[in-house]
C-alpha positions as CSV (number, residue, x, y, z in Angstrom):
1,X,0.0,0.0,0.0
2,X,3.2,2.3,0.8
3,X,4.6,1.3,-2.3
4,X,1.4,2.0,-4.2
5,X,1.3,5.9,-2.7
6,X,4.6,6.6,-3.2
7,X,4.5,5.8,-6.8
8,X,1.5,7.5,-7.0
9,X,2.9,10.8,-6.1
10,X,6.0,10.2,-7.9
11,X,3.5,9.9,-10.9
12,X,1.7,13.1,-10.0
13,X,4.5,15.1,-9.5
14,X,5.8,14.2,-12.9
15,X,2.8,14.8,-14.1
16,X,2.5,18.4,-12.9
17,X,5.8,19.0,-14.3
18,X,5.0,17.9,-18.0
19,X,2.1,19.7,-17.9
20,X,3.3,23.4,-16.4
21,X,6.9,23.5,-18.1
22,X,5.1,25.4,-21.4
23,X,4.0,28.1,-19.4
24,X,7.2,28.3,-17.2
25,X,9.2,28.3,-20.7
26,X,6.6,30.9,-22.2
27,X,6.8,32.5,-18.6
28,X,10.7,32.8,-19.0
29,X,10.4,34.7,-21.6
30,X,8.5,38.1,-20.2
31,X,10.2,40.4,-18.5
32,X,8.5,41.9,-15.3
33,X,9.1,44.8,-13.4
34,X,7.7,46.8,-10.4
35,X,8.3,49.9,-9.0
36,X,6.7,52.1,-5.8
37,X,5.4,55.0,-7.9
38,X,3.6,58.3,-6.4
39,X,4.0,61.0,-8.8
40,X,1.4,62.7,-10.6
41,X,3.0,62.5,-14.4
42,X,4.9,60.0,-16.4
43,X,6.7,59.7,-19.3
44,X,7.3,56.5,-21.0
45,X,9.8,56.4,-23.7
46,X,10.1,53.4,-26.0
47,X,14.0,53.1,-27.1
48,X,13.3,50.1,-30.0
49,X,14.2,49.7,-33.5
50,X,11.9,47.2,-34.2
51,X,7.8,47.2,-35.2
52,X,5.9,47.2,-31.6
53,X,3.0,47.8,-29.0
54,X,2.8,49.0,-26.1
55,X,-0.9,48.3,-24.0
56,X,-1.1,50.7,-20.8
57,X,-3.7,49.8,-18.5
58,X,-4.6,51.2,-15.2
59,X,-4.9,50.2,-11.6
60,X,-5.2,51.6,-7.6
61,X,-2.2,50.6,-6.7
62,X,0.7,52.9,-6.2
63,X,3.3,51.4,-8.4
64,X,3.8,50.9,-12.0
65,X,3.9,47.8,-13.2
66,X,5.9,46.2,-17.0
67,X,5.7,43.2,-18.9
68,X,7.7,43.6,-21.3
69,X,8.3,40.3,-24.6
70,X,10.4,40.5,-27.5
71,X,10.8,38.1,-30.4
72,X,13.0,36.5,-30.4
73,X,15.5,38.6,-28.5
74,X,15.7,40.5,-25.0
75,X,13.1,43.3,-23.5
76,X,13.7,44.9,-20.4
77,X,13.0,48.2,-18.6
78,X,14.0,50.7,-16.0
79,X,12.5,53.7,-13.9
80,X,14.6,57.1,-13.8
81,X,14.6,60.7,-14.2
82,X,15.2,63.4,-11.9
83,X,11.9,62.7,-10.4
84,X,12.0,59.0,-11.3
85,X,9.2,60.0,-13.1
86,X,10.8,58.4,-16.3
87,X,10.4,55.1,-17.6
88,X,12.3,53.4,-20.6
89,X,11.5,50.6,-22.6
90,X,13.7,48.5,-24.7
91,X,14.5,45.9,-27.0
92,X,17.1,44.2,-28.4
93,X,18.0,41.3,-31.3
94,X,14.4,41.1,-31.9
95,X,12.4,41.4,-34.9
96,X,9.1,42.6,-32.5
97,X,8.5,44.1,-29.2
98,X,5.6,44.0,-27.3
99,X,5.3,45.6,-23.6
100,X,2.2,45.9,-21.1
101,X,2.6,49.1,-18.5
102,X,0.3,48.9,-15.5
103,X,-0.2,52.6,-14.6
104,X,-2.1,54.4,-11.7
105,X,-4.9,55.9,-12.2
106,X,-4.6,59.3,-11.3
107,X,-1.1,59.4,-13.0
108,X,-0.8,61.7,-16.4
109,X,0.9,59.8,-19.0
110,X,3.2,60.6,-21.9
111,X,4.1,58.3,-24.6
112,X,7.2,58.6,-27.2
113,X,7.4,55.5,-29.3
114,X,9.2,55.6,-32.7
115,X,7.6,57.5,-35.1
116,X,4.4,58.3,-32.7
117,X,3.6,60.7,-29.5
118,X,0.7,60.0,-27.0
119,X,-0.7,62.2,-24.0
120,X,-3.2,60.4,-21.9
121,X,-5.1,61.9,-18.8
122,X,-5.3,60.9,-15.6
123,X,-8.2,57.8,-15.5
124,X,-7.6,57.0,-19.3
125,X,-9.0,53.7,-20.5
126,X,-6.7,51.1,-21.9
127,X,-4.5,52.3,-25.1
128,X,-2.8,50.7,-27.5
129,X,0.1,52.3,-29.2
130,X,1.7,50.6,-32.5
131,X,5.2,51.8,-34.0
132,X,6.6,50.2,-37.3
133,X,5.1,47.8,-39.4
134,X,1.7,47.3,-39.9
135,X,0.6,50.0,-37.6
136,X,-2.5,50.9,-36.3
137,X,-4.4,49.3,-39.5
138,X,-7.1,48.4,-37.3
139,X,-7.7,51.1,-35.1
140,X,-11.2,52.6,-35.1
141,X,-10.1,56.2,-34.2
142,X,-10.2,58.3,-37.1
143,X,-6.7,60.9,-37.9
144,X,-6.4,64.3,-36.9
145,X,-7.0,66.6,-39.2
146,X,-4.0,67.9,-41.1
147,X,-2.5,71.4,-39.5
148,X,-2.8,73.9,-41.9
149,X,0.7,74.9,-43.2
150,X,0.5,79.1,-42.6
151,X,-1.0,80.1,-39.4
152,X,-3.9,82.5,-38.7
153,X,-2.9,85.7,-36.5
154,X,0.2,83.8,-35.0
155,X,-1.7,80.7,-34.2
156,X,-2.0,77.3,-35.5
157,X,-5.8,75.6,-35.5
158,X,-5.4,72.9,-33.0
159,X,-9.3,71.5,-32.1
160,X,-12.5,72.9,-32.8
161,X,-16.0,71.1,-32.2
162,X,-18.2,70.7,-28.8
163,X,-17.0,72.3,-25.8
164,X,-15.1,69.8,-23.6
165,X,-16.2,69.7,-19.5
166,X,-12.3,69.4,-19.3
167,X,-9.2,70.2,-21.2
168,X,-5.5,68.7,-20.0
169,X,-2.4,69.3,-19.9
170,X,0.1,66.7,-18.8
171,X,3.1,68.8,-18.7
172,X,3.7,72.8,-18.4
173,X,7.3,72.7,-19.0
174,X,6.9,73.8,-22.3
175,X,3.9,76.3,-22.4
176,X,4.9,79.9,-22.3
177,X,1.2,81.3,-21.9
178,X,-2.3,79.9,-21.6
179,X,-4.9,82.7,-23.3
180,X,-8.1,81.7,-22.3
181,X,-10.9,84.1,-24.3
182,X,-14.8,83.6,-22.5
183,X,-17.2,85.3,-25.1
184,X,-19.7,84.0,-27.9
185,X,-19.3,81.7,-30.3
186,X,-18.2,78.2,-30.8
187,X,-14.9,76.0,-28.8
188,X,-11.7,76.6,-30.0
189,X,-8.0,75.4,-29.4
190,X,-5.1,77.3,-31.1
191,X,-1.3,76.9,-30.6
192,X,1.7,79.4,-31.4
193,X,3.0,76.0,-33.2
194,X,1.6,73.0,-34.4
195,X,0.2,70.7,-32.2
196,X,-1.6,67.2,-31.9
197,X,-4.9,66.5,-29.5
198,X,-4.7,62.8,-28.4
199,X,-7.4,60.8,-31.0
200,X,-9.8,59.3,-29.3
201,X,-12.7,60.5,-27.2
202,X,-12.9,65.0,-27.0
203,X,-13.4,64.8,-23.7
204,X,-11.4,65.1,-21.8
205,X,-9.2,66.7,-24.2
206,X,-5.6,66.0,-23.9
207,X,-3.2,67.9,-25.9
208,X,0.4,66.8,-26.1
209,X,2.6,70.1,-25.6
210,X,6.3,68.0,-25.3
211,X,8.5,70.0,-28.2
212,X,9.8,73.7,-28.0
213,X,7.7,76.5,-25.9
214,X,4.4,77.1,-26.9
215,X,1.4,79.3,-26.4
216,X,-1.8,78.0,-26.1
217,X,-5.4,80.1,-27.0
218,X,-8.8,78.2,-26.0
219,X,-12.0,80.5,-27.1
220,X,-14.8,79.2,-25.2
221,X,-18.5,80.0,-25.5
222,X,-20.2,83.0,-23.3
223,X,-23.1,80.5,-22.3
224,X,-20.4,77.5,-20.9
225,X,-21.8,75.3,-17.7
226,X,-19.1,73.8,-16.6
227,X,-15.5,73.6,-17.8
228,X,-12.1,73.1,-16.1
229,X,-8.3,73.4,-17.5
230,X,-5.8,70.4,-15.5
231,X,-2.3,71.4,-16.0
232,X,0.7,69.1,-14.1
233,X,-2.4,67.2,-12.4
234,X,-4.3,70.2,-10.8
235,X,-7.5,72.2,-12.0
236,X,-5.5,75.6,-12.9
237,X,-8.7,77.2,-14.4
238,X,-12.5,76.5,-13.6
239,X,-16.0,78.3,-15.5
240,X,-18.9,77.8,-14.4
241,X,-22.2,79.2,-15.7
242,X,-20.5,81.4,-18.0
243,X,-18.1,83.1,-15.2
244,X,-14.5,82.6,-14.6
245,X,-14.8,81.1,-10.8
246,X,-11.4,80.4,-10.1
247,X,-7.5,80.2,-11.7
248,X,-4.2,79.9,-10.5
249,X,-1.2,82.5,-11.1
250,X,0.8,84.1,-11.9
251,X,-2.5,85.3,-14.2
252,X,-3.9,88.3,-15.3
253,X,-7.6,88.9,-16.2
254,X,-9.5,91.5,-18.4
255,X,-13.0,92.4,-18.4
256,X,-13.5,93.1,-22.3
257,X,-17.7,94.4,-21.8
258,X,-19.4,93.1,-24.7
259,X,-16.6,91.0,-25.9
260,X,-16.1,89.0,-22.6
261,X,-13.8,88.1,-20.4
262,X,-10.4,87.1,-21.1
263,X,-7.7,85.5,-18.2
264,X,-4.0,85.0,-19.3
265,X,-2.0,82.2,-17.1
266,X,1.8,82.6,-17.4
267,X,3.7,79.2,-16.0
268,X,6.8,80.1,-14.1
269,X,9.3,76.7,-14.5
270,X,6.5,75.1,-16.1
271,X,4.5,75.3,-13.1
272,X,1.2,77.7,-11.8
273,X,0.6,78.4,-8.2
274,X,-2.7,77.0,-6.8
275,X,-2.7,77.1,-3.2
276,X,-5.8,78.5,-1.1
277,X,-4.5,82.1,-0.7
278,X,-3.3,82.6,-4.8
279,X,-6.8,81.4,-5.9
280,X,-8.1,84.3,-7.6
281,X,-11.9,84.7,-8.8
282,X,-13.0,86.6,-12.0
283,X,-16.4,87.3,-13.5
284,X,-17.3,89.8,-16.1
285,X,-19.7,92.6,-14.7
């Protein structure tokens, strides 16, 4: 009977082995990584030379999470930056790459992949990002439309369409001056230089300011309910019921009369000041 159990197990054990090596093999091959992570922004760059994806999903936890596969050669990953607020991705000897970023939720993304730039706001659905061959062929978002190669009055057309509840901004290190203009007429985003809104849904609308210095005009409707501008993860500029209720500074605001109201935010180091006692409140008489 001894004899009988202990083959038995011996059996089993063998058994178990046959059937999970695959997945340990396939296992072997994925690169995972975890780091602690509690900034507000972060900026993956993808340093490959070959065709790939890159899937970022989102969770609670406070850490970001990579999976990283290439074909048939080595992936692998590492978290840095001044801030450690930058994370690289990369391939070698491989003829594909594919990696899987777990991100926090409230965390402001930015994507550089070859050939392609992405800016994703905070509680952004899963996105899929394809570089090299046979990109994107299936992807259900349509383009942006072409920026006109002359600008009007200084400023490139950047978005136009329905008025957003929200418009964000993951980074202010390169925006010189936000120009927000409250007075009739329809939504509009223009840029000193061209610029690219991220394609998918308008709204939340998340432009992608990485590049040289820019300055941004938005022209909102007199009659707006509710609307919000989220710069570096904070609410920098609030309307609501077609007045100015709050913004951050260093600002300045002009009460036009008949042609509303206009408020002008000037980042300092890529960064506005909204604590309690700078909040400033503006509403056209």
């Amino acid at each position: 009977m001894r004899r009988f159990r202990l083959t038995s197990l011996v059996a089993g054990a063998v058994l178990a082995g046959v059937i999970s090596s695959p997945a340990s093999a396939q296992e072997q091959d994925v690169a995972r990584r975890s780091y602690p992570f509690f900034q507000r922004t972060l900026t993956i760059a993808v340093n490959a030379a070959v065709p790939g994806e890159l899937q970022i999903l989102r969770s609670r936890a406070a850490r970001v999470e990579v999976a990283a596969l290439a074909s048939p050669g080595v992936a692998s990953s590492a978290l840095g930056g001044w801030r450690g607020d930058e994370l690289v991705l990369t391939a070698a000897g491989a003829e594909r790459a594919v990696f899987i970023v777990t991100v926090p939720e409230r965390v402001y993304v930015s994507v550089k992949a070859p050939g392609t730039s992405r800016s994703l706001g905070a509680f952004t659905p899963v996105q899929t990002i394809q570089w090299g061959a046979a990109v994107e062929t299936a992807s259900a978002t349509p383009a942006p439309a072409p920026v006109p190669a002359t600008p009007r009055n200084g400023y490139y057309h950047v978005y136009g369409g329905t008025t957003p509840t929200s418009v964000i901004l993951p980074s202010l290190a390169a925006v010189e001056q936000i120009d927000l203009h409250l007075h009739g007429g329809s939504f509009r985003v223009a840029a000193t230089r061209p610029l690219q809104v991220t394609p998918g849904r308008a709204d939340p609308l998340v432009i992608d300011l990485a590049g040289e210095p820019v300055q941004l005009l938005l022209e909102l409707p007199a009659d707006t309910r509710a609307f919000r501008i989220v710069a570096n993860g904070d609410i920098v500029l609030t309307v609501q019921d077609g007045r100015v209720t709050h913004y951050c500074t260093p600002a300045v605001a002009q009460d036009l009369g008949p042609d509303g109201l206009r408020v002008r935010l000037t980042p300092l180091r890529g960064r506005l000041d909204c604590g309690p006692t700078t909040r400033q409140a503006a509403a056209s008489s």
